[in-house]
N, C-alpha and C positions, 0 to 999 in steps of 0.2 A: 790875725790877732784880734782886728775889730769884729770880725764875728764870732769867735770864740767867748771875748768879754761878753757881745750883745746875750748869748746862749745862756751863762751861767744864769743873770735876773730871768729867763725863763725857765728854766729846769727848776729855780728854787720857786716859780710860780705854781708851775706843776707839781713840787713835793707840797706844797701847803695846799692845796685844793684838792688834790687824794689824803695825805692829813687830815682835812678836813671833813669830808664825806667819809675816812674811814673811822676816825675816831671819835667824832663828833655826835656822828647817825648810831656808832653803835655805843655809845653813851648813853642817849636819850632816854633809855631802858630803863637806865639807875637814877636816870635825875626823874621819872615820872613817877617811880617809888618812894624818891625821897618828897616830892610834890602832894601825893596822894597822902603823905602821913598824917596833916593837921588840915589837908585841903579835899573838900568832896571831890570825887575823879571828873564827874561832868563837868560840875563848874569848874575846874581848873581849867582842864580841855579847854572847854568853850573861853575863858579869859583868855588864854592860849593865843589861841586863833583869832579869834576878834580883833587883838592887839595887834598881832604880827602882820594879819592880812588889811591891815589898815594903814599901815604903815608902809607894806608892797606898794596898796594901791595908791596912796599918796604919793608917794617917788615916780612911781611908772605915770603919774600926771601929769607929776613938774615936770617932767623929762620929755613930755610931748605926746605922750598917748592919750587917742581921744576918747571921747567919753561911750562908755558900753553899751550896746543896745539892752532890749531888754529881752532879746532872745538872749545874748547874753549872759545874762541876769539869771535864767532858767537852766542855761547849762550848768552855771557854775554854782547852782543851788543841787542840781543832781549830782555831779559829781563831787564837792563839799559833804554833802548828804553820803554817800557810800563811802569816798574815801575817808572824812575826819568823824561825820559820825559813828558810820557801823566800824570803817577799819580802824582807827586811832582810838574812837570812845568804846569799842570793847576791847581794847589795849588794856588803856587806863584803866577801866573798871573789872578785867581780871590782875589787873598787877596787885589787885587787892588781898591776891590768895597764892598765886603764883609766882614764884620769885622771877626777879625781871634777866635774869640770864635765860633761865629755859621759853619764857617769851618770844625774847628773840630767836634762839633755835626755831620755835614754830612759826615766827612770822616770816622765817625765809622758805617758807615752801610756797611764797605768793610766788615764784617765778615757773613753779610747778603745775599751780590754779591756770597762771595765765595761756600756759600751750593746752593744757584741756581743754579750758575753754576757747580758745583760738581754734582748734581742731576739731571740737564739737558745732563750733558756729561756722561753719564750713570756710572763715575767711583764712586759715592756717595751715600749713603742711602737716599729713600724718606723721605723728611721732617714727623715727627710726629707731632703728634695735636700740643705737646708744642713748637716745632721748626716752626712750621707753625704759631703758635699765633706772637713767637718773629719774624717771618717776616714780618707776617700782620701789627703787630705793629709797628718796624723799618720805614717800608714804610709810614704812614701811619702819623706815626711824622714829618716825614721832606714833607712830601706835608702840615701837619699844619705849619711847621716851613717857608716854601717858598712860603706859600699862601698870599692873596690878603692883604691890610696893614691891615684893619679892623677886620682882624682872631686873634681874642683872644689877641688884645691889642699889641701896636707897630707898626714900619712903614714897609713899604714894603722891603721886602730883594729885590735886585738887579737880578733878573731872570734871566740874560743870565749868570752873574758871579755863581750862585749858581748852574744851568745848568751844565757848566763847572767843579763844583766840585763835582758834581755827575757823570758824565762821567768821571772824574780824579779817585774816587773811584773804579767804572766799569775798568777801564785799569787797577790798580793796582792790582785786584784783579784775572783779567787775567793773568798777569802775573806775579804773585804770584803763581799760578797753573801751569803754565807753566813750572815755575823754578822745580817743583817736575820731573819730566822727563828730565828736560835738562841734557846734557853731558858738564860736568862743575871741576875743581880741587877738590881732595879729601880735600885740603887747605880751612876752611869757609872764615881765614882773607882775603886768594887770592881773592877766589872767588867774595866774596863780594867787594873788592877792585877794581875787573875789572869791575864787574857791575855797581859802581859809577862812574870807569873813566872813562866808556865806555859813559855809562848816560849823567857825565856832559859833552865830546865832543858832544853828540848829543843837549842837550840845546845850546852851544856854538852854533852851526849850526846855529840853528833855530833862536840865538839872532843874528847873523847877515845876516839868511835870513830875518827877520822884521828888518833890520836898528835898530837895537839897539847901534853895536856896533858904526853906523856912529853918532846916537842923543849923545851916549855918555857923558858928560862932568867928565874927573874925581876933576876940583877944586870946581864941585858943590855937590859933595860927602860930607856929615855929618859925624860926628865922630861916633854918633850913629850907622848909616848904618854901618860904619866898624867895630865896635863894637858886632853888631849881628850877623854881617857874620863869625864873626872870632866864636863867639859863636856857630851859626850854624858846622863850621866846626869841631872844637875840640869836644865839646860837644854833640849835634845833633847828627850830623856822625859816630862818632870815639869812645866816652868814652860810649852813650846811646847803640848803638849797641854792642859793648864789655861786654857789664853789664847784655843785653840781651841774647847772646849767651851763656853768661854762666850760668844765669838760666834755660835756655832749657839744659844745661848738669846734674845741680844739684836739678830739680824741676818737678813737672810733667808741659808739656806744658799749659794747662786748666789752673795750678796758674800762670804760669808767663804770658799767657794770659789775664792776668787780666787788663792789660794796658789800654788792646783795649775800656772798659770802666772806668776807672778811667782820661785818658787823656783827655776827654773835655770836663770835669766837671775841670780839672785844666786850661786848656786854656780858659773855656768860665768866670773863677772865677779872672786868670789875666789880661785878655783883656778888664773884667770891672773896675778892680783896678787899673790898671795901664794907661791905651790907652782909659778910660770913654766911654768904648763899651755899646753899651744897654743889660739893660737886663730888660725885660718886661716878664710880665706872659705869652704870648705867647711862647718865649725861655723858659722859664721856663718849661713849660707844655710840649712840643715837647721835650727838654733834656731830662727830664724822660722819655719820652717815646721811645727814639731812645736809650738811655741808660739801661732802663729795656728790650727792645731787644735784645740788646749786651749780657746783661745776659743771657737770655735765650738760646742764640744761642752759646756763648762763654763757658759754663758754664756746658753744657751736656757734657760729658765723650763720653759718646758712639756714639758721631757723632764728637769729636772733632777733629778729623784728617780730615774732610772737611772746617774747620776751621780756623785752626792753621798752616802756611804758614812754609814749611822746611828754617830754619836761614842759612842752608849748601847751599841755591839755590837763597832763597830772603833775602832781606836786609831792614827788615822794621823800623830801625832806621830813612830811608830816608822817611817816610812821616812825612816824614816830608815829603803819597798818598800817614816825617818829613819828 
């Protein structure tokens, strides 16, 4: 009876920390559209991150982690750089044309980038038949998904913006890989906290090397926008990643990987509930099938360490690319 009671507070820890990485992560989609309404994409990103990653790295100090070297300092400007600049800031900056359901569809083909490139950098097994079908497949959906408007019903996706969030995928997934090697705090909260405020100083950059910061207006800002940013921040950044690292402590990576396809089957289901995104049989058709690759590929035990990105080096709460 006493271990039956002690079980239940853990199984209801377990439903909220998959709740949370699955609803949360694939939320992020709709709240970075609603963000991006009255708010420039970079600078919001970069306020994003600055915030959140300042507030990791404050906690992870009080709590006893020591202070980061400055090689350190250099990892986590490289990988903040790929993962929140290139992967999350061309997120943001196509949700400007792309509706954030089919986003996410294309951002789940990062688990597809990462065995490519796992296998082309000689550190990864070659794909088997089945990890080869789930490639073939993945790719194969989102050229149905981004093709011409007349391909299986609905209008034409925005081709430079969907461009972008496939080369936003391609960066994160780089450097997702990259973090496996980097020289980085034995601290995750640190760690991951310099890479977001590393990150959002660099979207900062970039919003006022594009005169973002000059168009500016803040009394044209919506409460909305504030609303989601602040969502993004708390939630997004801070409580989905928390929720995430500690099922990588109490789970095997493969289940709590399971994200990577449950998230946008929830984005592409909010974006049409809430934001009257399309959803036409063509999405339709291509989500299956860019999401039965995710399975295939997310899903094998024995290659999933080409897959499944170290939480101690990246910080995939931020694709939000959340």
């Amino acid at each position: 009876m006493v271990a039956k009671q002690a079980g239940a507070p853990r199984r209801r820890t377990f439903v909220a920390a998959f709740a949370a990485v699955y609803v949360i992560w694939g939320s992020t989609y709709l709240a970075i559209r609603f963000a991006i309404e009255t708010l420039p994409p970079f600078l919001m990103a970069g306020v994003r991150f600055v915030i959140a990653g300042g507030i990791l790295y404050a906690v992870a100090r009080a709590l006893g982690a020591g202070r980061p070297q400055r090689l350190h300092w250099r990892s986590a400007a490289i990988i903040g750089g790929l993962l929140l600049l290139g992967g999350n800031g061309g997120v943001v900056w196509a949700e400007q044309t792309v509706p954030s359901g089919l986003t996410a569809l294309i951002v789940a083909i990062v688990p597809l980038w990462m065995v490519l490139l796992d296998w082309l950098r000689g550190t990864g097994s070659r794909p088997g038949l089945g990890m080869a079908v789930g490639l073939l497949l993945g790719f194969v959906g989102v050229g149905f998904l981004v093709g011409p408007g007349g391909l299986g019903g609905g209008e034409r996706i925005n081709p430079i913006g969907a461009g972008v969030v496939v080369l936003a995928s391609l960066l994160w997934a780089i450097g997702s890989l990259y973090s496996r090697k980097a020289e980085l705090p034995a601290s995750q909260t640190l760690a991951t906290g310099m890479e977001m405020f590393a990150g959002g100083v660099l979207l900062l950059a970039v919003a006022a090397g594009t005169g973002e910061l000059g168009r500016f207006d803040p009394s044209a800002v919506s409460a909305r926008s504030l609303w989601a940013l602040a969502y993004l921040i708390v939630f997004g950044a801070i409580v989905a990643f928390s929720a995430y690292v500690w099922l990588l402590q109490k789970t095997t990576p493969a289940r709590a990987a399971t994200y990577a396809y449950v998230n946008p089957v929830v984005a592409v289901a909010l974006g049409w509930a809430l934001a009257s995104e399309p959803l036409s049989p063509r999405i339709l058709v291509a989500g299956a099938m860019i999401v039965a690759a995710v399975v295939l590929i997310v899903g094998r035990p024995v290659r999933r360490r080409a897959v499944i990105p170290e939480t101690s080096r990246a910080a995939p709460a931020l694709q939000d690319a959340n």
